[in-house]
N, C-alpha and C positions, 0 to 999 in steps of 0.2 A: 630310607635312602633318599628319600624326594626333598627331605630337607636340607641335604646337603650340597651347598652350594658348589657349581660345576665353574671351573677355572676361568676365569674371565666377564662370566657373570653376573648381575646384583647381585647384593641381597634382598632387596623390594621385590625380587620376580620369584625367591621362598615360597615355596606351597607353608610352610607355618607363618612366615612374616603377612602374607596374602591374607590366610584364613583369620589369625589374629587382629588385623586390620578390618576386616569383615566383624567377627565379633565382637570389637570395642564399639561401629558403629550401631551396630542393632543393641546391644547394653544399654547405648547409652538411649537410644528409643524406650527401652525397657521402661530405665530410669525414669523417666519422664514421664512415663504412661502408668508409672507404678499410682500415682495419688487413684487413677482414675479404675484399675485392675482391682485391687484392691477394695473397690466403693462400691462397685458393679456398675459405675459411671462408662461412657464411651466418649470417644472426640469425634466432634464436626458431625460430619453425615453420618457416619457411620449410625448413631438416634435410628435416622431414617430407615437404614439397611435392618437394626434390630427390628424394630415395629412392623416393617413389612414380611421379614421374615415370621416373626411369629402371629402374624396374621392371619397365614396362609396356614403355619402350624396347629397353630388353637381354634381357628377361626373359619377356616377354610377359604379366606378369603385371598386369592390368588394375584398379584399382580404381574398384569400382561398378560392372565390368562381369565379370571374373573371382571378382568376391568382394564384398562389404557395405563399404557406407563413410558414412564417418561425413558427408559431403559430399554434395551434387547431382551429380551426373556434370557439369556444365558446369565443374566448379573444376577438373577436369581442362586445362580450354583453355589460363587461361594457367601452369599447372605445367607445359604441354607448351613452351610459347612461349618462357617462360624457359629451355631447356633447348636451345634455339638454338645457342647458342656451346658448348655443352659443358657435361661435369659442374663443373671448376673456375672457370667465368664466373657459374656460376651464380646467384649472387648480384648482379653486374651486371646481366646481363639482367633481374632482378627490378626493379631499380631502375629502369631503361631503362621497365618497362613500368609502372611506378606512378608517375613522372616523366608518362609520354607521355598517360598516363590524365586525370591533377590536373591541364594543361595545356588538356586537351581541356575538363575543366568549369570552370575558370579563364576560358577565352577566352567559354563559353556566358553565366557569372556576370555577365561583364566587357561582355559584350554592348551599345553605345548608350552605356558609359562615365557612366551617369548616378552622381550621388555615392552614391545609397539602392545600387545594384548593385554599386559599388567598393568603398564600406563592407564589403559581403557578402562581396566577394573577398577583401578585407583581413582580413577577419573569420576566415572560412572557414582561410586562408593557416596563422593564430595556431593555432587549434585543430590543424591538425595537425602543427604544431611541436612543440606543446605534447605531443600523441599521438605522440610521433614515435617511440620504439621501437614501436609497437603498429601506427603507422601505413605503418610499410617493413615490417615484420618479420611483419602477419596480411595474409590474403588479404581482411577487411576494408577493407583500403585499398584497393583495386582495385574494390571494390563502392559505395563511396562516393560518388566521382565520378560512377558509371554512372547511382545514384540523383538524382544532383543535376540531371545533364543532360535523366533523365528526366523530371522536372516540370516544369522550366523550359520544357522543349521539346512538352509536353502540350495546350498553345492553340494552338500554332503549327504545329507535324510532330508529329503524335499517331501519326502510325505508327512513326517511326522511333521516340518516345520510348515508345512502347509496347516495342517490340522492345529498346530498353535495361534495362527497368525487365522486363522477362518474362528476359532474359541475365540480370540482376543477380543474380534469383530461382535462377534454375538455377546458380547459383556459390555462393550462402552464403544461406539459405532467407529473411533479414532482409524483403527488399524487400515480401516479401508481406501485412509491413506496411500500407507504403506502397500497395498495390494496391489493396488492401481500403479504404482510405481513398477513394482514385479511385472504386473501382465506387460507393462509398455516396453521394460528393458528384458528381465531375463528367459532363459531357455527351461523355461521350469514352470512357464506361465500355461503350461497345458497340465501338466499335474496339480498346479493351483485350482484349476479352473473346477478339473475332475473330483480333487478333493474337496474344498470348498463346498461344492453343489452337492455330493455327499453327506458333508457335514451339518448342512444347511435344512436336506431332504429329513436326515435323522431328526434335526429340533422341530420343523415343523410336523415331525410324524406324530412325536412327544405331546407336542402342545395340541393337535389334533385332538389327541386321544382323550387330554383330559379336557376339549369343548370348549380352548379357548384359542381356535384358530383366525376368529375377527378381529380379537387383541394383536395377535403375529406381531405385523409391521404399525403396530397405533404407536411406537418411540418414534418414526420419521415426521410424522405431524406434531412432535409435542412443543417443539419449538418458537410452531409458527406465529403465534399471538407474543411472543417475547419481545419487549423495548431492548437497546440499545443497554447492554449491561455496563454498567461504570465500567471496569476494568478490559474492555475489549479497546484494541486499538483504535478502530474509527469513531469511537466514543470521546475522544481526546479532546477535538476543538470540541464540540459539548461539554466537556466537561470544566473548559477555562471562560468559556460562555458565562456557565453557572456560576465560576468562582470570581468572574469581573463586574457579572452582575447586568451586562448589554442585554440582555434578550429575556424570553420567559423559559428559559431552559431550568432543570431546576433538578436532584434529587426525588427519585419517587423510590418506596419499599415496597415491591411485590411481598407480602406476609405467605400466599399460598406456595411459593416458590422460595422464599427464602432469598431473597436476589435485592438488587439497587441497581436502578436503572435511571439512566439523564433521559429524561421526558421534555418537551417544549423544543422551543427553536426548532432545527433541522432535525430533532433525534427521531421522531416519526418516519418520517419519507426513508431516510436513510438506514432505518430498521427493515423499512419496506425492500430494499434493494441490497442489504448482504446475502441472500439465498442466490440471486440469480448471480449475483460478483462470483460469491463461493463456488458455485457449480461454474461458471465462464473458469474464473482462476485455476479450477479442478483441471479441465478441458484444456487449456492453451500448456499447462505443466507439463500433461501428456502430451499432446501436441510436440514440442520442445523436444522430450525424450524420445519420441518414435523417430525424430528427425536425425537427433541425435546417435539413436542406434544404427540409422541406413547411412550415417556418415563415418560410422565407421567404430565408436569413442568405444573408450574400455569399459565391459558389462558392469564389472564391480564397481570401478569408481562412479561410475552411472547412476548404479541403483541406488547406493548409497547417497547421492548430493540429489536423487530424483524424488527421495524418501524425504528426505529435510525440505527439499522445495514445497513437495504436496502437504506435508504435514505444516509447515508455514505456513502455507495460502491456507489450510484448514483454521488456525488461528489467527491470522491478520483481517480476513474476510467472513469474520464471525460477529453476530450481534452478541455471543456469549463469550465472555475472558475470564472464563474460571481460574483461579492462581494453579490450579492442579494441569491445565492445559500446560505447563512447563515441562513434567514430568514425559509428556508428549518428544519433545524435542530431546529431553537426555536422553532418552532411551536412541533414538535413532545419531544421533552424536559420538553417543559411545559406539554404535557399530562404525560410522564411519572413522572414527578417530584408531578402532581396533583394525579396522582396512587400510586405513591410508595414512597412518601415523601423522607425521608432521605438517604433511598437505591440508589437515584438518585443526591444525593448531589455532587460527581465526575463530575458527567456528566454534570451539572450544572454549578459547579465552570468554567469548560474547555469552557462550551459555551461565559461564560463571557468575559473570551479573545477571545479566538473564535473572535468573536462580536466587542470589541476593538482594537483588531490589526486588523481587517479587514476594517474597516470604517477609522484606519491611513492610512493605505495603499491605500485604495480607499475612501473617493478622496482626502484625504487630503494631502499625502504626492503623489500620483500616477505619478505625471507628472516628476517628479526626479526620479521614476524607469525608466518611458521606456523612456525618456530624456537624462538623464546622470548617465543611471545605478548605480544608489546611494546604494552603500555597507551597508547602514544603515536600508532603506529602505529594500533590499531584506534581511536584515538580523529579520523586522518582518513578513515578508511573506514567510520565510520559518520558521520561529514559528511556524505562524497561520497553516501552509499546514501541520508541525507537529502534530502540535493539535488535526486537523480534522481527521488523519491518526488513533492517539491516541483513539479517541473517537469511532469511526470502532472497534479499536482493543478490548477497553472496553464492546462495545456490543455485542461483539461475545463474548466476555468472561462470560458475563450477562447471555446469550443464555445457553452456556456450563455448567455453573452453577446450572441455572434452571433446566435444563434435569436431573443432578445428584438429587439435591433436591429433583428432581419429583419421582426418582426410588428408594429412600433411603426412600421417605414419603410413597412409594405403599406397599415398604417390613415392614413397620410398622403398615402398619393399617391391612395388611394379614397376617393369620396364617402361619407357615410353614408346607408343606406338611408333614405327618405324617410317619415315615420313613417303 
């Protein structure tokens, strides 16, 4: 009966039209990943994710618990998960579980079939097509989902989406984004708190147990010796430095990292000063949104443009611009596009490049930037790093908005005090 469209209706908002559009895009993932399933080959990190899983399997060698990792100790779960079938499936299984993931926040999206919620699905679907090496091939994608369902699911099961959104964090440190936006706006930030530290008390009991509780928190320091990654925003004038030739700024390959970093000129000092930017930017976003709440502005459209600002500033004031850092933003995109329909149509549009000059850049056109500094190439990768800047600037503007709304709606619904 669910497929049968109800008078007035789309058809786009079909639970088969829906689920069929879901299935063509993972096929066509399939597809693509078939050379690689097939060979017992993997894409991108994913190498890395086998090797250390069966490290720790064959070897006993544990990362984050035997030794410093660059990771939360939870990104272990699903490197261990995939590793189900074997070393040569490995990559299947990978799929299997960012399939079963995108599905699970797919059906949350999809939820009530309303057209604003289908839109968002449809939306959402696009973007990680678009992402799609970054989106099968980082542990990114896996995190994605988790964060989407976590919002979504924060009016209604705040525990469970608390305990998504506290897993997400202990797999790839993003979501704590998102969190921080929670505790500053919603009424929900006391079961976050609760659950979280719960969640939290559980992995380090874990990790206790088996002797590698010095390891814990060794991912907050792995960063700190990292140059000025090509693809991060404030890498930009560095990186036209290097391609005009003025300075000694120049291309460097970290080999133990796997990275390209703009070394010389200003890229030093200016490495030296994204932590404390990122953490100020962190602080002034909240800031912004506590102001925000005691003026009044509406909780949801809040959270949602307070999610996108924090998770901006995460990526704008980063010495690291992984292409998977996109995936970051559709996920919180799509929940505000599923809340606030056309109000998020801007931010939307911007994702969509976003999205595709980023997947040109990486990896399609990549190896002509840090190769043979290709003036064409950096000329869409400092779009994209525009764009991304852009969208920051829009959320704070969102933020600023709402606050006024909020105190322009309070002096309407209150009398004036009587003189």
């Amino acid at each position: 009966m669910s497929s049968i469209p109800v008078a007035g209706q789309p058809s786009y908002t079909r639970s088969g039209v829906l689920w069929l559009t879901f299935a063509g895009v993972h096929l066509l993932f399939f597809g693509l990943l078939s050379p690689l399933i097939f060979t017992g080959e993997v894409l991108s990190d994913i190498q890395f994710y086998r090797q250390w899983a069966f490290e720790g399997l064959q070897d006993g060698q544990w990362q984050g618990i035997s030794t410093d990792w660059v990771y939360p100790i939870g990104a272990l779960a699903p490197m261990l998960l995939a590793a189900v079938f074997g070393y040569g499936p490995y990559q299947f299984a990978w799929f299997l579980i960012f399939t079963g993931l995108n599905a699970a926040a797919f059906a949350v999206l999809t939820a009530g079939r309303t057209r604003v919620r289908c839109i968002a699905a449809y939306w959402w679907l696009g973007i990680t097509a678009l992402l799609g090496p970054v989106a099968i091939g980082r542990i990114d994608g896996l995190t994605a989902p988790l964060v989407i369902m976590g919002l979504l699911w924060l009016a209604t099961r705040p525990v469970i989406a608390s305990l998504l959104l506290s897993a997400a964090t202990w797999i790839k440190v993003w979501p704590a984004a998102v969190i921080l936006a929670v505790l500053a706006v919603s009424k929900q930030r006391l079961t976050l708190l609760a659950t979280g530290a719960a969640f939290s008390a559980a992995v380090a009991a874990v990790v206790a147990a088996a002797g590698g509780l010095p390891h814990l928190l060794s991912f907050m320091g792995a960063q700190g010796d990292r140059g000025m990654q090509l693809e991060a925003p404030f890498t930009t004038p560095g990186l036209w430095q290097a391609i005009l030739g003025r300075s000694d700024a120049h291309i460097y390959e970290d080999t133990v990292i796997n990275t390209r970093e703009v070394r010389g000129a200003l890229g030093e000092p200016v490495a030296a000063l994204m932590t404390p930017l990122l953490a100020l930017a962190a602080v002034a976003v909240v800031l912004l949104l506590v102001w925000a709440v005691k003026r009044g502005a509406d909780a949801g459209a809040l959270l949602a443009a307070g999610s996108l600002a924090l998770v901006s500033a995460f990526i704008v004031f980063n010495k690291v611009g992984s292409p998977q850092f996109m995936l970051w933003l559709g996920a919180v995109v799509a929940v505000g596009v599923a809340w606030e329909g056309r109000a998020w149509r801007l931010p939307a549009s911007m994702m969509i490049a976003v999205a595709a000059l980023t997947t040109l850049v990486y990896p399609v056109f990549y190896e002509a930037l840090y190769n043979d500094l290709n003036v064409a190439v950096a000329v869409l990768l400092t779009l994209r790093n525009l764009l991304l800047m852009a969208l920051l600037a829009w959320s704070l503007g969102k933020i600023t908005a709402l606050a006024r709304a909020g105190k322009i709606s309070e002096s309407e619904v209150r009398p004036e005090p009587a003189p």
